[in-house]
C-alpha positions as CSV (number, residue, x, y, z in Angstrom):
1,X,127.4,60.4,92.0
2,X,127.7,60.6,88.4
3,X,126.7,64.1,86.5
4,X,124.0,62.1,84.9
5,X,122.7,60.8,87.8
6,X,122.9,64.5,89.6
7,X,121.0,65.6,86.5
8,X,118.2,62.8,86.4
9,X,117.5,63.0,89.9
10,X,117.3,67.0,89.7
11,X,114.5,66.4,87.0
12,X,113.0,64.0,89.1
13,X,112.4,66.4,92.3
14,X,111.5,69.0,89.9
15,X,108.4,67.1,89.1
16,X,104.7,68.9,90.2
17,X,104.0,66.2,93.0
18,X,100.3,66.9,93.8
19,X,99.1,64.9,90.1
20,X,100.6,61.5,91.2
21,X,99.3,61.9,94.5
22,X,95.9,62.2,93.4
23,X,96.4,58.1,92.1
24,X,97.7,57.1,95.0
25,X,96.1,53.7,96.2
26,X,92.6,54.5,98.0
27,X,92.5,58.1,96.7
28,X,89.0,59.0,95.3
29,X,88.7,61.5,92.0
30,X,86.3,63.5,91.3
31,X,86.0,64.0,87.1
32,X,84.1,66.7,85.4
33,X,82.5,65.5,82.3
34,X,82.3,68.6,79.9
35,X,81.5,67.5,76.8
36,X,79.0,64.7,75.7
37,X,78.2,63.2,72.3
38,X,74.9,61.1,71.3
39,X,75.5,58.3,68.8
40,X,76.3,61.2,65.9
41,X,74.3,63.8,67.0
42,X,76.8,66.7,67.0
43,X,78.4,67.4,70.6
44,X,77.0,69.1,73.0
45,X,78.1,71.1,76.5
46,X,77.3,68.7,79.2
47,X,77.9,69.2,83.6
48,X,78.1,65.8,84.9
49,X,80.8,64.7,87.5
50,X,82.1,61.3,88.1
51,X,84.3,59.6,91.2
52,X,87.0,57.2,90.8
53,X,87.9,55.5,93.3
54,X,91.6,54.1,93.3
55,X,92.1,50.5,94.5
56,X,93.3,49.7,97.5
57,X,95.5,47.4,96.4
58,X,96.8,46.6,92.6
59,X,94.5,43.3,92.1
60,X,91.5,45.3,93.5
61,X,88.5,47.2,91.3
62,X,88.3,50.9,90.5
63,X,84.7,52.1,91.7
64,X,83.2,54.3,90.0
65,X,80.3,56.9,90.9
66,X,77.8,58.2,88.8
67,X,75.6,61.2,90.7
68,X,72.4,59.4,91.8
69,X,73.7,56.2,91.0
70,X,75.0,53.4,92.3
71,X,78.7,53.1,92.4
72,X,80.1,49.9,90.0
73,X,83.4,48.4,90.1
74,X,85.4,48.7,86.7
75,X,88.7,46.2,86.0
76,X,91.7,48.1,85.0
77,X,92.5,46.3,81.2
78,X,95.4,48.8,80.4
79,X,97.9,50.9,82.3
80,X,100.4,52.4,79.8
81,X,103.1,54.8,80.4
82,X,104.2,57.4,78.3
83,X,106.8,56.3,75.5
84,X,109.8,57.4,75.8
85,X,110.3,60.9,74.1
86,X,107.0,62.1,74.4
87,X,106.0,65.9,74.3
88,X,103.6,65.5,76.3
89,X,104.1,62.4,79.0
90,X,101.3,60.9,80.6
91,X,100.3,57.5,81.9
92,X,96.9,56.2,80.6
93,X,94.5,53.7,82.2
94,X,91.7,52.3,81.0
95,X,89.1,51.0,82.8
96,X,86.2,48.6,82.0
97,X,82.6,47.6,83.8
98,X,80.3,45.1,81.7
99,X,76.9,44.4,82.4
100,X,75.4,41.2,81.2
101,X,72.2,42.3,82.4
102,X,71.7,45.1,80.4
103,X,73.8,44.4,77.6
104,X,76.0,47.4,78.5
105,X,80.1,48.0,78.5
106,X,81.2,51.4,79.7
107,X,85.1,51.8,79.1
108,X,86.7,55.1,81.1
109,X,90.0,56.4,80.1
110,X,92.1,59.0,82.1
111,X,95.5,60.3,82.0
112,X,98.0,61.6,84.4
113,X,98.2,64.8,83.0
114,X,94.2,65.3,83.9
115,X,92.2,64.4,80.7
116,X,89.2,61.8,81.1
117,X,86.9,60.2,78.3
118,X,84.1,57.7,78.5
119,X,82.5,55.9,76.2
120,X,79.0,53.6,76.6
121,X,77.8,51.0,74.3
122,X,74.3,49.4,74.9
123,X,73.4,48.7,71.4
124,X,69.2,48.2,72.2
125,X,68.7,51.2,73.6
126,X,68.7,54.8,71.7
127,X,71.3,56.2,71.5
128,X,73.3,53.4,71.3
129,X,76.7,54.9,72.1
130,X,77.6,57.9,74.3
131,X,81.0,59.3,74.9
132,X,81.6,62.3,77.1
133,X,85.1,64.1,77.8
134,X,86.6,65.8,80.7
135,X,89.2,66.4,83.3
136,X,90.3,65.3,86.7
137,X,91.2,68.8,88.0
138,X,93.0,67.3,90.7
139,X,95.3,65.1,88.1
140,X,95.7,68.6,86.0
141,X,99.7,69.2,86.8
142,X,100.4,72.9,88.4
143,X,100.7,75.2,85.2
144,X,99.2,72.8,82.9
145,X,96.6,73.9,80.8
146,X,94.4,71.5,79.0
């Protein structure tokens, strides 16, 4: 085995585990949503939690849960990893449930490193657009702040 290789594979054990398990296929997340913002009424402090649920399998739906609702499935529509040299690395998916119904598209982002963000657009009801932020505490890797 090569130094390099020694050295690679050193950096790869030395890894936090317990963030990547939390995406495992079938795991479920729970997100706290901190912050929300009203169209562009300033920001306000906001306690709302989410689930994600992690497909089973990669051509399955991500199901989300909002509290007293019922749970919707979202299509994964990008799953980008961190470029290479990043400061901070962290995967990001985005995920997308459309409602012809009700005119409504709610997109959720969250990162590997713990951060979430929602945003919903229903443009006849007011407010129109809502985006809240958060984090996935159990996607937050050991020693890593916000």
């Amino acid at each position: 085995m090569t130094a390099f290789a020694r050295l690679s594979l050193a950096a790869l054990c030395a890894l936090p585990l317990s963030p990547l398990a939390a995406q495992t296929p079938g795991a479920t997340l729970t997100c706290d949503l901190t912050v929300v913002c009203l169209g562009v009424a300033p920001c306000r402090d906001w306690d709302q939690s989410i689930t994600l649920e992690v497909p089973a399998h990669a051509d399955a739906a991500w199901v989300v849960t909002w509290p007293g609702a019922q749970s919707a499935a979202y299509d994964l529509v990008a799953d980008l990893p961190a470029p290479e040299g990043s400061l901070r690395p962290a995967r990001i998916r985005t995920l997308v449930h459309a409602a012809a119904d009700t005119q409504a598209v709610q997109i959720v982002t969250l990162s590997d490193i713990g951060h979430v963000a929602v945003t919903m657009h229903q443009p006849h009801v007011t407010p129109p657009v809502v985006t809240a932020g958060g984090t996935c505490p159990a996607l937050i890797p050991e020693g890593g702040g916000e």
